[in-house]
Structure formats: structure tokens, C-alpha cells
N, CA, C and O atoms as a MOPAC input file, in Angstrom:
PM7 MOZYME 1SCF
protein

 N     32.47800 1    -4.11300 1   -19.31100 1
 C     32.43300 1    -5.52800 1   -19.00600 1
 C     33.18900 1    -5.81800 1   -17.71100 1
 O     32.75700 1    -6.71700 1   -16.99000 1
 N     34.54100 1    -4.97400 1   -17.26600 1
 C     35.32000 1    -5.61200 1   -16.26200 1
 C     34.26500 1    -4.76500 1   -14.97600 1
 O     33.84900 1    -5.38300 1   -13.99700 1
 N     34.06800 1    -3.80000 1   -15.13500 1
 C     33.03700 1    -3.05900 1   -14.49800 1
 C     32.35900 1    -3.84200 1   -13.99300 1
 O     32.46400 1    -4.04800 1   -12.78400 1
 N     31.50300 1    -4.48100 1   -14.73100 1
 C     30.17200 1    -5.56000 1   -14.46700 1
 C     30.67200 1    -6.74700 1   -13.46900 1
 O     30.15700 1    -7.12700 1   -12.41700 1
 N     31.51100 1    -7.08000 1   -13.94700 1
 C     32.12900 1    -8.03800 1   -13.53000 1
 C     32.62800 1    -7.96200 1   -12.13800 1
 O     32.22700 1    -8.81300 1   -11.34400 1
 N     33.49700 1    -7.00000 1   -11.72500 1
 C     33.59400 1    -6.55000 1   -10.32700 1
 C     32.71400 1    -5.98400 1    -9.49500 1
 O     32.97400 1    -5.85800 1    -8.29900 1
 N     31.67300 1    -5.61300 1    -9.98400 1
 C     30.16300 1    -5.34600 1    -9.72000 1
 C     29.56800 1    -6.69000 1    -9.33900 1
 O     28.93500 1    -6.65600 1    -8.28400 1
 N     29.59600 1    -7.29200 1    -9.65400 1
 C     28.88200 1    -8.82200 1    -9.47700 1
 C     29.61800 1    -9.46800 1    -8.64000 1
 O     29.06900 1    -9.83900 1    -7.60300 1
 N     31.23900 1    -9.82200 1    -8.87700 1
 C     31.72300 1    -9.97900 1    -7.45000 1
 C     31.58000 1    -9.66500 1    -6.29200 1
 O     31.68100 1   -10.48100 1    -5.37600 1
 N     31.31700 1    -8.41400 1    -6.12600 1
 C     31.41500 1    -7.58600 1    -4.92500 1
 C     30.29000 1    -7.70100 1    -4.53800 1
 O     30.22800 1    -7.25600 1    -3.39200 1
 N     29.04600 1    -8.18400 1    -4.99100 1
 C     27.82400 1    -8.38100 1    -4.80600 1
 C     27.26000 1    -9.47500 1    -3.79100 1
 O     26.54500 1    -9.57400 1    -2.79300 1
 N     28.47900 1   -10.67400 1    -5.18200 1
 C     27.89700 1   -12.06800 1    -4.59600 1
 C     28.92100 1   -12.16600 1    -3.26100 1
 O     28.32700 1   -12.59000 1    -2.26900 1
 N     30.54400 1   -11.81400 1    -3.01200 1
 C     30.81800 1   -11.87200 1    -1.70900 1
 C     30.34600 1   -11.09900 1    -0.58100 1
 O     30.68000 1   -11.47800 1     0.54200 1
 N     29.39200 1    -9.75100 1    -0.75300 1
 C     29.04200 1    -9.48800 1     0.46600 1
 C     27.61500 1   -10.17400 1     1.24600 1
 O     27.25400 1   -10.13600 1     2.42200 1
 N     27.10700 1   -10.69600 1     0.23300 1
 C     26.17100 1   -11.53200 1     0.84600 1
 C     26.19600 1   -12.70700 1     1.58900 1
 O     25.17900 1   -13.32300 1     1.90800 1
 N     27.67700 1   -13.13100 1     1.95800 1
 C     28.09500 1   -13.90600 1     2.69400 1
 C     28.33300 1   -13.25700 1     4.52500 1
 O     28.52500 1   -13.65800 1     5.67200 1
 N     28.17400 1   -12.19200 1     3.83200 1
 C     28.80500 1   -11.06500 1     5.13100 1
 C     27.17900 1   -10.67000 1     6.13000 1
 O     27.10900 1   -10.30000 1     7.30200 1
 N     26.46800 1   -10.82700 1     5.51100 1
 C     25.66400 1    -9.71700 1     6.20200 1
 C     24.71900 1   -11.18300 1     6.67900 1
 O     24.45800 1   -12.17900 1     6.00400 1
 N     24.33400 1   -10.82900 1     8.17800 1
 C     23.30000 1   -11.82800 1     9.45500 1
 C     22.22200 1   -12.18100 1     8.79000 1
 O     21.66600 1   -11.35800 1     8.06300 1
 N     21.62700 1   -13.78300 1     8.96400 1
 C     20.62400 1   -14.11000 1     8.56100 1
 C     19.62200 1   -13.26600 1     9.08800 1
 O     19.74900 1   -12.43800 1     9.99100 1
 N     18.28600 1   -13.65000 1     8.22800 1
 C     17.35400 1   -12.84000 1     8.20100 1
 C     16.19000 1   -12.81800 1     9.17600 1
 O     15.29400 1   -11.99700 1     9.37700 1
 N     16.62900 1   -14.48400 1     9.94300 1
 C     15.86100 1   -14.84900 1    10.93500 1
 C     16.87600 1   -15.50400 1    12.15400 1
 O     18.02300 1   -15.81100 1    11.83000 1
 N     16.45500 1   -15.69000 1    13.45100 1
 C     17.39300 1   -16.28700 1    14.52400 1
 C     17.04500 1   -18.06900 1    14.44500 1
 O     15.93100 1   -18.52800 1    14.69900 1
 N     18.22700 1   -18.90100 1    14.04700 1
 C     17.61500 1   -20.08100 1    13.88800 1
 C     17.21400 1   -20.70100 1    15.61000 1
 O     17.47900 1   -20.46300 1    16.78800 1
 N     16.67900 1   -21.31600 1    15.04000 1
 C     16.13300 1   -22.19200 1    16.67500 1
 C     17.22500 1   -23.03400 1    17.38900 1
 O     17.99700 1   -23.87700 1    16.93300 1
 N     17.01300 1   -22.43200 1    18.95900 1
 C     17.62800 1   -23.49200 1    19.63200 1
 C     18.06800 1   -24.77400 1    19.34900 1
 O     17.27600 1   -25.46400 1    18.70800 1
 N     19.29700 1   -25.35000 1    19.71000 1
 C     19.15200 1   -26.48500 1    19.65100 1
 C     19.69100 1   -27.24500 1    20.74200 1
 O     20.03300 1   -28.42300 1    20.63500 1
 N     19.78000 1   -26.43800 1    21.98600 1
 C     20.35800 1   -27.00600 1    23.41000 1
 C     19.09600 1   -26.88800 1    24.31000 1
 O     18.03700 1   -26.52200 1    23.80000 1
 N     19.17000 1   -27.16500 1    25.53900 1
 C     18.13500 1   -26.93600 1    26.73000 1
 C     18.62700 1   -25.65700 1    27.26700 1
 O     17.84400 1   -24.79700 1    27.66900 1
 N     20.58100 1   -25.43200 1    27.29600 1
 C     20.55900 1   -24.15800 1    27.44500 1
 C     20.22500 1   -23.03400 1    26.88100 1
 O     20.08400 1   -22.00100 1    27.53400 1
 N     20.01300 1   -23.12500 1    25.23000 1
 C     20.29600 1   -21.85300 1    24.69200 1
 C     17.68700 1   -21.50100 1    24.55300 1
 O     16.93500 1   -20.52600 1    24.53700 1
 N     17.54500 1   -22.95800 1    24.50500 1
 C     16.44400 1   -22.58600 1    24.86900 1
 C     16.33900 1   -21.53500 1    25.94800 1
 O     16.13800 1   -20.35600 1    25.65600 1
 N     16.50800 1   -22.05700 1    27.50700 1
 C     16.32300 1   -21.26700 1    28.73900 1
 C     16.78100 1   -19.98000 1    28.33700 1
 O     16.22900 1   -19.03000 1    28.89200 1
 N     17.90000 1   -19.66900 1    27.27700 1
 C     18.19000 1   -18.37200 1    27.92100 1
 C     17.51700 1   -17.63500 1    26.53400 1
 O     17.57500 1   -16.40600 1    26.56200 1
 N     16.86100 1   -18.26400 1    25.27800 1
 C     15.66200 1   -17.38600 1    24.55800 1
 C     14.73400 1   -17.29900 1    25.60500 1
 O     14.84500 1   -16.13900 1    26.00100 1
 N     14.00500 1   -17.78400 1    26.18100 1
 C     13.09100 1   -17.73200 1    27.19200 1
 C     13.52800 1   -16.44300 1    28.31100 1
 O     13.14400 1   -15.27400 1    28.36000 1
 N     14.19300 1   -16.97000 1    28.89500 1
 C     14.80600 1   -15.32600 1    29.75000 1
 C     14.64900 1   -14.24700 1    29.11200 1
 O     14.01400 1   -13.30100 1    29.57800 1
 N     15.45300 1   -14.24200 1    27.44800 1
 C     15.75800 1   -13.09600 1    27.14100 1
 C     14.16600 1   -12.31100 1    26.59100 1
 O     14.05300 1   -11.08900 1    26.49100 1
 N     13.45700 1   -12.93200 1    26.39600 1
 C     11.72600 1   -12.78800 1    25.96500 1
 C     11.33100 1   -12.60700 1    27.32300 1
 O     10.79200 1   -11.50000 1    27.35400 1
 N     11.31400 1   -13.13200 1    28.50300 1
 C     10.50800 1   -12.52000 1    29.74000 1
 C     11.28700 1   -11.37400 1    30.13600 1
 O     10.48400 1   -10.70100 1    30.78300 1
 N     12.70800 1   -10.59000 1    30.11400 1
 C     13.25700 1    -9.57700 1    30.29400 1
 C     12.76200 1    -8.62500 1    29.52700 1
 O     12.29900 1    -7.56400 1    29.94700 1
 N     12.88100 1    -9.14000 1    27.78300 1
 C     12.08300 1    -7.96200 1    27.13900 1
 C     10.84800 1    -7.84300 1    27.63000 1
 O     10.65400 1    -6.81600 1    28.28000 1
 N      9.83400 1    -8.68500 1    27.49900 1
 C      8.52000 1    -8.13500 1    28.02600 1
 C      8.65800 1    -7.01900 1    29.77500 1
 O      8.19000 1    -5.92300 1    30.08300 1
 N      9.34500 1    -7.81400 1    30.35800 1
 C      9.14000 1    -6.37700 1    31.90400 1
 C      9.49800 1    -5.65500 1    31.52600 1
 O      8.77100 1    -4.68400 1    31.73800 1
 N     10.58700 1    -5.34400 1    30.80600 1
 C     10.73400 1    -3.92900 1    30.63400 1
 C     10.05700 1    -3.16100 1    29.95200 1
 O     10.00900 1    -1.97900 1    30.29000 1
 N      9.34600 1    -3.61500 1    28.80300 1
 C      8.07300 1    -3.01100 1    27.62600 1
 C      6.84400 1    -3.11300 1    28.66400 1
 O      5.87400 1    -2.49200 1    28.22900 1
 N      6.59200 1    -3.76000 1    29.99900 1
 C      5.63700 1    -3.65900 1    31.09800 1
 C      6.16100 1    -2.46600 1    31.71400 1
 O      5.65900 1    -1.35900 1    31.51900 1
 N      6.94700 1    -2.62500 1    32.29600 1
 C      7.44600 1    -1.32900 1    32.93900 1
 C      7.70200 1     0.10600 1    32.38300 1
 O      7.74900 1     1.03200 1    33.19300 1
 N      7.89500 1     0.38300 1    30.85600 1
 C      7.89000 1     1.34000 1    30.37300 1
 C      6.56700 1     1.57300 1    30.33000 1
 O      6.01100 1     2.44900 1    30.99400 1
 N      6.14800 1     0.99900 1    29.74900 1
 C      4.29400 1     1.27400 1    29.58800 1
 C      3.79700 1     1.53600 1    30.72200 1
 O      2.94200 1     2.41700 1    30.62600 1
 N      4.01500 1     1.00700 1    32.19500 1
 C      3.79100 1     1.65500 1    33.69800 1
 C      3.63500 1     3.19700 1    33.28800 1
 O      2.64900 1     3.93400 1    33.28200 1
 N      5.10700 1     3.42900 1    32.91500 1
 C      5.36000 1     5.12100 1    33.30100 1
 C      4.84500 1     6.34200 1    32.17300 1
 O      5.01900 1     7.55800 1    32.24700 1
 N      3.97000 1     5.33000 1    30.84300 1
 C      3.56300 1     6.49200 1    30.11600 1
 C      2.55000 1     6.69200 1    30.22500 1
 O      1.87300 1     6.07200 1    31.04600 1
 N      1.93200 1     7.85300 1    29.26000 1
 C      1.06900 1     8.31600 1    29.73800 1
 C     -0.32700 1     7.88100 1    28.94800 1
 O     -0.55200 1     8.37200 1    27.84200 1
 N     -1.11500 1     7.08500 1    29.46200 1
 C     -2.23000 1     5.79200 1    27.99500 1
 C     -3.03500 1     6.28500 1    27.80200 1
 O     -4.12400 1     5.75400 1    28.01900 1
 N     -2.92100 1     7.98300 1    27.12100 1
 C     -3.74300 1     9.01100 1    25.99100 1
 C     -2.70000 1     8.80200 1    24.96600 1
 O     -2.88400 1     8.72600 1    23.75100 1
 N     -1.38600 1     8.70500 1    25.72000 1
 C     -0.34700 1     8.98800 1    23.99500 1
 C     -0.72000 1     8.35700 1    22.57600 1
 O     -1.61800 1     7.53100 1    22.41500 1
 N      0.04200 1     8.83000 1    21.64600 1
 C     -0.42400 1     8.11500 1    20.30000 1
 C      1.18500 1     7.04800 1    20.87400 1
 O      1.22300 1     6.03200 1    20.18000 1
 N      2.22800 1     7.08900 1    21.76800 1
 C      3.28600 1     5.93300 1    21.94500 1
 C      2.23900 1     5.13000 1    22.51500 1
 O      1.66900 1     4.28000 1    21.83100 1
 N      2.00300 1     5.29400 1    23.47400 1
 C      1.20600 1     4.39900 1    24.42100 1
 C      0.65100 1     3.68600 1    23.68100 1
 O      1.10900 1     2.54400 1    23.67300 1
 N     -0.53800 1     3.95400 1    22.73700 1
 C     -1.43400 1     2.87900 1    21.84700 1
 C     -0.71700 1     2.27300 1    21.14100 1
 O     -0.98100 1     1.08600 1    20.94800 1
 N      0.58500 1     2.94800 1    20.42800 1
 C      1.10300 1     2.04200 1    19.84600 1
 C      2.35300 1     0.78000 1    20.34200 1
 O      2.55000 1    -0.27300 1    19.73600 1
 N      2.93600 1     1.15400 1    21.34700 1
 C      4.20400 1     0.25500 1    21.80000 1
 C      3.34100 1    -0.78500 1    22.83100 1
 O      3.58600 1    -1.97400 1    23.03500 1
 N      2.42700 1    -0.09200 1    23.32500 1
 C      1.92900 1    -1.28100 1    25.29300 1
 C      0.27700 1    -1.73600 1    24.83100 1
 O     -0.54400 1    -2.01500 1    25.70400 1
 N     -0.01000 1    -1.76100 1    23.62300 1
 C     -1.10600 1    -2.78200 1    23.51200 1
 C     -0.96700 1    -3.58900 1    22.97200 1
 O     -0.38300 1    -3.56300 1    21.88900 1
 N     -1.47300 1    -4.69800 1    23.53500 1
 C     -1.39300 1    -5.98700 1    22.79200 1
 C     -2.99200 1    -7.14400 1    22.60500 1
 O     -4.00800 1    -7.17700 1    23.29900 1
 N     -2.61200 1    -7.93700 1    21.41200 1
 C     -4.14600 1    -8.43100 1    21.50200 1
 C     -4.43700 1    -9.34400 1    22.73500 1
 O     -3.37800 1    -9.83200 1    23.13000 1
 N     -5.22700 1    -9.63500 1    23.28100 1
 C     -5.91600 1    -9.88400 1    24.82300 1
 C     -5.64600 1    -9.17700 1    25.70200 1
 O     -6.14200 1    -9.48800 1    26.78500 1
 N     -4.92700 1    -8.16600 1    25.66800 1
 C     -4.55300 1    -7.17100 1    26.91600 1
 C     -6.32000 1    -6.75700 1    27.21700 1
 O     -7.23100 1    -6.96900 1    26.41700 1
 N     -6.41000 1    -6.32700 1    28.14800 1
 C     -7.32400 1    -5.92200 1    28.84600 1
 C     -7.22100 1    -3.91900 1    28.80800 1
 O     -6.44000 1    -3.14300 1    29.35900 1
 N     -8.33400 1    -3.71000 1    27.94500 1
 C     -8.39900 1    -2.05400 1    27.90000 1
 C     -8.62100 1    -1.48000 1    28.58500 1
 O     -8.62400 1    -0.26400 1    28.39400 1

């Protein structure tokens, strides 16, 4: 029983601990601009990696296509 019991504690306080499961939404004009940045940085660089591989790979088909991309 005390088992259980500290079992269940330890349960329900670490779920206070661990990062939501999603990023909530902006709620400034700044923190907008800089999701926006941080989404056009990721994309050049997933452009630019995909530049340098090689588009027979089984990476290639899977990381640098996207739907409307042009085949």
C-alpha cells in the first residue's frame, strides 16, 4: 500500500515536470516574427541539405520531398 502510494506520487509530480506536448501560439508581434524566422531558417537549411544529396537516395526521397514540390 505505502508502495502504491509513493508510486502514484511520484507519478502525479513528475508530470508537472516534463514540456508541453505542443508549442502554444504566439502572443506578441515579436515572438510571431521570430516563429516565422525560425521556420524560414529551418526550411534553407533542409533546402540546402537537399542541394548536396544525392536524389536516388532512399534520404533524399524521404527528408527533401514535399507535396507540390516539383519532381
Amino acid at each position: 500500500m505505502r508502495m502504491a502510494l509513493i508510486t502514484t506520487a511520484a507519478f502525479a509530480t513528475s508530470a508537472c515536470t516534463f514540456p508541453q506536448a505542443y508549442d502554444p501560439e504566439p502572443t506578441s508581434v515579436y515572438q510571431w516574427e521570430r516563429r516565422q524566422e525560425g521556420i524560414q531558417r529551418r526550411e534553407a537549411e533542409r533546402v540546402r541539405l537537399c542541394g548536396m544529396m544525392n536524389k536516388d537516395s532512399d534520404r533524399y526521397k524521404r527528408d527533401c520531398n514535399r507535396p507540390g514540390d516539383p519532381n
